[in-house]
C-alpha positions in Angstrom: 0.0 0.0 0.0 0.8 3.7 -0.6 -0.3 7.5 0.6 -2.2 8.9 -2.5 -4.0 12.0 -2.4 -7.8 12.2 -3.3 -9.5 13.8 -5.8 -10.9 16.2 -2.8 -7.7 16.8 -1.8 -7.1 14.3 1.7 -4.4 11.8 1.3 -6.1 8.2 1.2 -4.3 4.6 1.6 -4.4 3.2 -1.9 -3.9 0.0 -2.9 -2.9 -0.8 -6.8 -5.0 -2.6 -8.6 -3.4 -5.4 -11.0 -4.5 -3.2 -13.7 -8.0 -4.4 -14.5 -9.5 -2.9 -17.4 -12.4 -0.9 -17.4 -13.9 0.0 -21.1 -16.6 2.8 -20.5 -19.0 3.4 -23.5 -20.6 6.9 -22.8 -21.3 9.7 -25.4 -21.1 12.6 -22.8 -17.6 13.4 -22.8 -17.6 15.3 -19.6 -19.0 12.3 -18.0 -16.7 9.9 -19.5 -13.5 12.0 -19.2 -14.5 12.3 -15.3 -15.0 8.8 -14.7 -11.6 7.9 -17.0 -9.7 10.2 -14.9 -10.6 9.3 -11.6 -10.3 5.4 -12.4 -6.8 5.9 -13.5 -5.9 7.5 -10.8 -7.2 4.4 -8.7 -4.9 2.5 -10.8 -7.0 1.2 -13.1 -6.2 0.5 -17.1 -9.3 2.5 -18.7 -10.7 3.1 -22.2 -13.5 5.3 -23.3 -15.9 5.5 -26.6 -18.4 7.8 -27.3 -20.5 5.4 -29.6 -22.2 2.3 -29.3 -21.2 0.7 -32.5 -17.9 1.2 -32.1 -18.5 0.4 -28.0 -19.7 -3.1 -29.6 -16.7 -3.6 -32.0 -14.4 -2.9 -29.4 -16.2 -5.8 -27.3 -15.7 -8.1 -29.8 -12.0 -7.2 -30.0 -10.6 -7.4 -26.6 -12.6 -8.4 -23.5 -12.1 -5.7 -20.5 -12.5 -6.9 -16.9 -15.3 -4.5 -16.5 -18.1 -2.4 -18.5 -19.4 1.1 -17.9 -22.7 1.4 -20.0 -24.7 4.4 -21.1 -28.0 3.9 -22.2 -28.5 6.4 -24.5 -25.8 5.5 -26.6 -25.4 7.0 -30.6 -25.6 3.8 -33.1 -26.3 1.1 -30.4 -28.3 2.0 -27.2 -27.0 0.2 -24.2 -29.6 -2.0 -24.0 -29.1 -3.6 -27.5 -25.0 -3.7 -26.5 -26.2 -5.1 -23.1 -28.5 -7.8 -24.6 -25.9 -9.1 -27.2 -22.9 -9.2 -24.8 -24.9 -11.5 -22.5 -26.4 -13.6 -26.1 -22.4 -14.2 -27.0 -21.2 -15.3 -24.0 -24.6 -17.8 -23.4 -23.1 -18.7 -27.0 -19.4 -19.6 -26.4 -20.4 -20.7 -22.8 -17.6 -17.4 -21.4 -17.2 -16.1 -18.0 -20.2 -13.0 -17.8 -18.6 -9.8 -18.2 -19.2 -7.5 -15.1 -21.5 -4.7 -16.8 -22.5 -1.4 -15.1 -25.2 0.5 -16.0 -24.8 4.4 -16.1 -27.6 6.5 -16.9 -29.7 9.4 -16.4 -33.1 7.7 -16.8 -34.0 6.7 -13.1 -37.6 5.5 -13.4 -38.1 2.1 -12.0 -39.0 0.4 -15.0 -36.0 1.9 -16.7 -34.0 0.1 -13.9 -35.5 -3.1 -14.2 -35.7 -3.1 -17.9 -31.4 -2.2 -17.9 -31.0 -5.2 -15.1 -33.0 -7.8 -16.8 -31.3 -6.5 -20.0 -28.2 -8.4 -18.3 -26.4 -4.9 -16.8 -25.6 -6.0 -13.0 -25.4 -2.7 -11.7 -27.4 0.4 -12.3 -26.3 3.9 -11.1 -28.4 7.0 -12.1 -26.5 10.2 -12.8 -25.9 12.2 -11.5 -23.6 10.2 -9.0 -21.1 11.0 -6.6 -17.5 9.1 -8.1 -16.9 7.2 -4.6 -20.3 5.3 -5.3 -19.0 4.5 -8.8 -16.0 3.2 -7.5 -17.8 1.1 -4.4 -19.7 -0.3 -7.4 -17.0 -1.0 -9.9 -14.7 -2.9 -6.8 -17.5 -4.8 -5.9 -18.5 -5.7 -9.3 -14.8 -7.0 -9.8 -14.7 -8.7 -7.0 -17.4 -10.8 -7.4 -16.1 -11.8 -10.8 -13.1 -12.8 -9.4 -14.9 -14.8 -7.4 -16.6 -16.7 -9.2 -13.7 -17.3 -12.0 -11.7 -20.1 -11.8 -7.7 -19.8 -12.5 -5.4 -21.8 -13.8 -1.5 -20.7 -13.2 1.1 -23.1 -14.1 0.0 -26.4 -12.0 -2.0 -24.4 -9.6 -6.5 -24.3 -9.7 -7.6 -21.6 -8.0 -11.2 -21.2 -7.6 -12.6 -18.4 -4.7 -10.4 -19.1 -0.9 -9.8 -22.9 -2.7 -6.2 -24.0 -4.3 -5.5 -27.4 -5.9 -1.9 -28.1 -6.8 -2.1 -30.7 -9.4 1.7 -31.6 -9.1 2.2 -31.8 -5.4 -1.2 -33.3 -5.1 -2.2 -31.3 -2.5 -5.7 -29.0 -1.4 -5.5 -25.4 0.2 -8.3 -23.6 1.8 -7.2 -20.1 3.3 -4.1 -20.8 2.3 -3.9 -23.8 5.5 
């Protein structure tokens, strides 16, 4: 861990992230080049587009540990993006991407319709960033969770550790 100052200014214990990627797909710029900002600073690895299309494209290109969704996107709304991320991986049987619904529609159907859409998280702007970032590490976490690893002879699946070679089981690392 290190001293880090805050975006308000205090000095904060930080600890790096393992650069996790974060793609966020918002047209406002503002918006996006507030949430960029502040998620690099937390150490994360973060791109931003301003278009759904090209949102979708990049998707299809390289997987991010994490997506920050706008609804109302330009060529693709988030819901469409939303509804065909979660169709591909029920496809190719992959992991669920962690997706994160931003947007400024807060009715309740609007929130029900983004969740069952497949988004796992909704957060209505305006927002404060430390409840974006609450949400994005939790979101994470889970999905780290519930992702099995494989490193060299080593399974790794939540507080579990099988070592294939040395035929032995971990649990807490006991």
């Amino acid at each position: 861990m290190q001293i880090a100052p805050r975006l308000d200014g205090r000095n904060q214990r930080v600890e790096q992230q393992s650069e996790r990627s974060i793609l966020i797909v918002e047209d406002e710029p503002s918006i996006s080049g507030f949430i960029r900002r502040g998620l690099i600073f937390e150490g994360y690895s973060v791109e931003a587009i301003d278009d759904g299309r090209a949102g979708l494209e990049r998707l299809r290109d390289q997987r991010p540990d994490l997506l920050i969704l706008d609804l109302m996107l330009p060529g693709i709304d988030g819901l469409e993006i939303c509804r065909r991320v979660r169709a591909a991986e029920a496809a190719d049987g992959s992991t669920p991407l962690p997706i994160l619904m931003l947007t400024a529609r807060d009715a309740i159907n609007d929130r029900v319709t983004g969740l069952e859409a497949g988004a796992d998280d909704y957060l209505v702007k305006p927002f404060a960033f430390e409840e974006l970032l609450a949400r994005v590490r939790a979101l994470l976490r889970r999905s780290a969770q519930t992702q099995p690893t494989v490193n060299a002879q080593i399974l790794s699946f939540d507080d579990l550790a099988i070592d294939q070679s040395a035929r032995t089981v971990r649990r807490n690392d006991r």
